[in-house]
N, C-alpha and C positions, 0 to 999 in steps of 0.2 A: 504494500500500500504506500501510495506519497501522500505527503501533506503539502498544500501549500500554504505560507505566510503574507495576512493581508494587514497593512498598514491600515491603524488604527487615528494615528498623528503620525506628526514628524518632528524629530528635534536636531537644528542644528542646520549652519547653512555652508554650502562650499567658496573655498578660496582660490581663488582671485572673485570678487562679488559683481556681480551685472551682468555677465553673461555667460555661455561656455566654455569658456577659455580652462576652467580646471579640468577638460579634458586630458587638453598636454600634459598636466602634470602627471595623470594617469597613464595616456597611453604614446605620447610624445607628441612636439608642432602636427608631424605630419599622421599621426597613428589614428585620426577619426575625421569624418568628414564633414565640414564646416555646413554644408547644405541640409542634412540628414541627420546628423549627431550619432550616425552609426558607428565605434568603431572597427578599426581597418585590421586588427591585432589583439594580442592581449594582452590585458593590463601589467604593465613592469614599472610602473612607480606607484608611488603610495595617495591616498586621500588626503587632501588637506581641507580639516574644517576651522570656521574661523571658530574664536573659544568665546565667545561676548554669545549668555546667557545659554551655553551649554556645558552641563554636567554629566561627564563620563560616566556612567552608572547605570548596569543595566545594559539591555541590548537595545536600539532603536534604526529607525532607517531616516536620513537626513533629508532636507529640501531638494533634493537633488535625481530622484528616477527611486528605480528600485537596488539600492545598495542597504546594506545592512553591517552594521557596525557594536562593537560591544566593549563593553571594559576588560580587561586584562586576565581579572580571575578567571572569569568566564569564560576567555578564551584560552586560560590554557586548560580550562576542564574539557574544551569542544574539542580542543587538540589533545587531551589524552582518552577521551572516550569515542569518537570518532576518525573518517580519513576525512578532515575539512584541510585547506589553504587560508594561513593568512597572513595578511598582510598590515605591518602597524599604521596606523591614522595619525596624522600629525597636525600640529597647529602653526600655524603660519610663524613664530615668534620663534620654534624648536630648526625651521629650516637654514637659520642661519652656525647652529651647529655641525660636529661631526654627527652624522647618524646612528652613528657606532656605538656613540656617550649619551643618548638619547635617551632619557625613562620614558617607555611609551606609554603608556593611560589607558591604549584603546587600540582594538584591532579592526581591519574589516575582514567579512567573511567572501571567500573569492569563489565561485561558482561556476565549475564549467562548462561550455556548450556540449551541449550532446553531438553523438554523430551524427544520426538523422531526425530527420523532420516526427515532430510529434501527431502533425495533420493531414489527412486527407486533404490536397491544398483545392477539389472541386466541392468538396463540404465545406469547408473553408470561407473560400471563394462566395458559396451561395448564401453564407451565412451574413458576411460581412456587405453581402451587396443588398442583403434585405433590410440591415438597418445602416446604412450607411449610403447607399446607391453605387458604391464603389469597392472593390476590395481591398484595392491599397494601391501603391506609385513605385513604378521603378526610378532609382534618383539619378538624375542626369548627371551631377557630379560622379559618383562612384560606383553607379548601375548597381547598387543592393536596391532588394526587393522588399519594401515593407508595407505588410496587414495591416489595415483599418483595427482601432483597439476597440477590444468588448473586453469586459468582466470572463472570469474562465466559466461562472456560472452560464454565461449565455452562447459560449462555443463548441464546438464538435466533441464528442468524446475524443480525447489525446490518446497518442499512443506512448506512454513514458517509456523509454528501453529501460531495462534492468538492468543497475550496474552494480559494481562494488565502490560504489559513493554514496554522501549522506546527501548529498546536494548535487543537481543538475538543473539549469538552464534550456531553454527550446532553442531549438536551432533557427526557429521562425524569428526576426525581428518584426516589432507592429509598434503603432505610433502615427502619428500627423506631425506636418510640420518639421520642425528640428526635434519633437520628440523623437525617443526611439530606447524600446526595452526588449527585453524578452520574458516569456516567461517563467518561473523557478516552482520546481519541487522536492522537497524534501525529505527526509526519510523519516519516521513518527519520533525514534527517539530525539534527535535533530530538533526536530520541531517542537517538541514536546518539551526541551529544555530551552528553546528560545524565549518559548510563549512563557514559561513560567518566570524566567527572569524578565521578560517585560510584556504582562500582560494589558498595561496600559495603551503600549506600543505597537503590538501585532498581537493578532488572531490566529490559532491553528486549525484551518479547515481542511477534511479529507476534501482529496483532489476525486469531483465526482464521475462514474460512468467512463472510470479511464477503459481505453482499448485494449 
């Protein structure tokens, strides 16, 4: 069984403030696409959030898409009771040290794409053209393909592959605009320790009528 994690709020905003630009720091200048906000790779730098009225504590997901980040304990319990990836979160003031000498406060949890598609992409397709009129845009900048967003309540049955991970990602990306996500599932224990460190923050619901 997967579960997924639905943001409940969000705490916390990313740095550099006003616009995308703290992609670079994630996946570099050239690593996403300034049209789309898809990126082109995978992420090899770290989150930075600004720290003006956020508190490390707990697990929550910031102003910023679907990322998920947590305090320290917590993630090294994720990391010895799980196979999760993570990566520390930093604050804009810590970038001007070594990283080496860095006390981190907060991890994020890093999430990999699956190999294949989770959709039937002509259920898909019929689904998002009934409420939407469309099912999504190829981007002329970086020719990715991205779905019209629904809630996963209102999409096809997925097909999640079975892996030896607590967490995976859809290989679909969906979104308007310079949005652009995908969607995540996790595995019960996984989930089941997120929600309870923040159940203010996310929701654990079984992923329904998977394929």
């Amino acid at each position: 069984m997967w579960m997924e994690l639905r943001e409940r709020r969000n705490r916390g905003w990313p740095w550099p403030d006003g616009d995308m630009s703290y992609l670079s720091g994630l996946y570099g200048e050239d690593g996403w696409c300034r049209s789309c906000g898809i990126p082109q790779g995978k992420q090899t730098g770290s989150l930075v959030l600004q720290s003006r009225a956020l508190s490390p504590t707990g697990v929550w997901a910031p102003n910023l898409g679907r990322y998920i980040c947590m305090e320290a304990p917590l993630a090294d319990k994720a990391r010895s009771d799980f196979s999760v990836d993570l990566r520390p979160v930093l604050f804009p003031s810590q970038l001007r040290h070594d990283p080496g000498n860095v006390e981190v406060q907060m991890f994020q949890l890093l999430i990999p794409r699956g190999d294949s598609p989770w959709f039937d992409p002509d259920e898909l397709s019929n689904v998002l053209v009934a409420a939407h009129g469309e099912a999504g845009r190829l981007c002329e900048e970086c020719g990715k393909w991205k779905w019209m967003p629904l809630i996963p309540d209102h999409l096809p049955a997925p097909s999640i592959p079975s892996r030896e991970v607590a967490a995976i990602a859809s290989q679909e990306w969906f979104g308007d605009g310079q949005m652009a996500f995908q969607l995540d599932a996790f595995s019960p224990g996984l989930a089941q320790l997120l929600h309870e460190a923040g159940p203010r923050d996310l929701n654990a619901i079984p992923w329904q009528h998977v394929a």
